[in-house]
Steps between C-alpha positions, in 0.01 A plus 500: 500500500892428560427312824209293356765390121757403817197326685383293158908450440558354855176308518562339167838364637322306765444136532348269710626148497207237471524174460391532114763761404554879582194741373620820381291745657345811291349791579292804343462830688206808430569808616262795591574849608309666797389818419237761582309347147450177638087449644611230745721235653240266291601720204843463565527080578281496170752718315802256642300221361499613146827578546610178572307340279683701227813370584354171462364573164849631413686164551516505902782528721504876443382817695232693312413861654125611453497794224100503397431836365252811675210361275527162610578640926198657458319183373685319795342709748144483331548139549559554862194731564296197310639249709404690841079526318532153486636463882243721614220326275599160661467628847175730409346161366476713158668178269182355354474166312311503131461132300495475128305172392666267274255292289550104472449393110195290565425576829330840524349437813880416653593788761808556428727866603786662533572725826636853398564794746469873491594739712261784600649812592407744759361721283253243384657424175570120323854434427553175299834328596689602203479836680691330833669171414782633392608663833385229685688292298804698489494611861463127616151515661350228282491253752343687720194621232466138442473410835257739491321433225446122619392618847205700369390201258504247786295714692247580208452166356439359913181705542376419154444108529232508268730672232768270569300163462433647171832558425703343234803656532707819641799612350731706727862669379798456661836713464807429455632635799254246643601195387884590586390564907466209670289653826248577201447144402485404905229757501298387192555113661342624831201665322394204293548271810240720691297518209495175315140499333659805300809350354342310283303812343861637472781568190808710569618690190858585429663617217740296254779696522479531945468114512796471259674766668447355819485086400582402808266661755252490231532173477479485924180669475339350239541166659364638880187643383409203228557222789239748684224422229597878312542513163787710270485730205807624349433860363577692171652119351713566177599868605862359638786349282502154664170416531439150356832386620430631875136382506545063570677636849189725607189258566270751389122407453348806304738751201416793445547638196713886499225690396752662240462196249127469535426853464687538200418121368226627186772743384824359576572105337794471744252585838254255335753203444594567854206471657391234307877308572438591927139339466610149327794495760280560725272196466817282427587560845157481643462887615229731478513811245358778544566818283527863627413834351204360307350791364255408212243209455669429161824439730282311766435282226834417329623421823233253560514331176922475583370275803597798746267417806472812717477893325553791767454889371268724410284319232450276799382731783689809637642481844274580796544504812487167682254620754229545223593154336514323809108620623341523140326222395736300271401436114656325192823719326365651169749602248504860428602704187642800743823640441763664700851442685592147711313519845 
């Protein structure tokens, strides 16, 4: 830890002459030990990574050693057991695709979806991605799940022309991670040039607080797949801190309401203000809203008579998979009184 203070010192008395001044250069160091507890050298560069971050957190320009507790190694190397299913899932073809419909105030007969993936394990059982996102996430294999992801919808929605004709629109997620790798936005290019019928049929999702985090590749990509005849969501709107100030530099099309406000909108005043502040905003700025988490007809309703346009969640219709809704004979959205969780 010595050397690395002396390495932070002696960097931070650098300087490279430019023509507009003399940068002072900073740096922020993580540190992880190698021991016999550690899974793997994924483990580890993860571990580093935290680390780092850390010392970013704390101010930067400082050297932060990795000190997570037994409890929290053992959930580390959980993480990394998860992340290997989902390796071996990808290569075992075992990722499959689901679709929950989103109903168009109306416009019942409007085909309209969202693209969700689970993961089946080789034991035969379901895992919903709460139960793997996080280690992809962490461990830095979003892109590649993505990648993926998109590869297995192409290849559906090509042999189903009949589907697709019908087709209103798909909506398809889209990490972080993603939108920060450029060779990810080459690939998405290359797959809507080789298959432009379906980019119109297309809407990339991605959540507030990525695009913000990420303005200026988000930014990059929204503009790429839009002048390809796409369309862009941004996910879970009013969930970050910036979110109204952020939103006149991301040419969205469709918000999504965080399915936090509208699930809690008929018991909360402050959820309900919100989502009824996202949908005027909304139609000020000529974007489509569509609410999340819709659990109730009752809610179904309110939202409609806030002008809300699109209503995703269980009152709706439960996610299936997108095999069944692409081959079954398609029929008007019917609001349903069922309760349970967000699909």
């Amino acid at each position: 830890k010595r050397v690395l203070q002396r390495l932070v010192r002696n960097l931070g008395q650098a300087t490279f002459p430019i023509s507009e001044g003399s940068p002072q250069l900073s740096c922020s160091i993580g540190v992880v030990e190698v021991t016999a507890d550690a899974p793997d050298v994924n483990w580890l560069m993860s571990a580093a990574d935290s680390a780092c971050y850390a010392a970013k957190q704390a101010g930067r320009n400082r050297v932060h050693c990795f000190n997570e507790d037994r409890l929290a190694l053992d959930e580390r190397r959980h993480e990394a057991e998860r992340l290997q299913r989902v390796s071996r899932a990808m290569a075992e073809n075992r990722m499959l695709l689901y679709a929950q419909r989103i109903a168009k105030v109306g416009d019942p007969g409007y085909l309209h979806y969202e693209v969700l993936v689970r993961m089946r394990d080789a034991d035969g059982a379901l895992h919903l991605p709460g139960q793997f996102m996080p280690a992809v996430e962490r461990y830095g294999m979003a892109v590649a799940l993505d990648r993926h992801v998109l590869g297995l919808l192409f290849r559906h929605l090509q042999v189903c022309p009949a589907h697709v004709r019908q087709l209103g629109l798909c909506n398809v997620n889209v990490s972080a991670q993603s939108i920060a790798e450029p060779s990810f936005l080459a690939f998405v290019c290359d797959l809507l040039e080789r298959n432009r019928a379906l980019a119109a049929k297309l809407c990339f999702e991605v959540t507030e607080t990525a695009a913000i985090s990420n303005l200026t590749q988000a930014r990059a990509f929204i503009d790429a797949v839009k002048a390809r005849g796409c369309r862009m969501a941004l996910d879970d709107f009013g969930s970050g801190l910036s979110s109204f100030g952020y939103l006149r530099q991301l040419p969205a099309d469709i918000l999504k309401i965080d399915g936090a406000f509208v699930r809690d909108m008929d018991t909360d005043a402050v959820s309900r203000a919100t989502v009824r502040a996202i949908s005027e905003l909304g139609r000020e700025l000529q974007m489509e809203v569509v609410a999340e988490w819709v659990e109730t007809a009752e809610v179904a309703q309110t939202l409609a008579d806030m002008g809300v346009e699109g209503l995703q969640g269980y009152a709706i219709e439960r996610p299936q998979p997108l095999e069944r809704l692409t081959l079954a004979n398609q029929r008007p959205v019917r609001l349903v009184g069922t309760q349970g969780p967000p699909g």
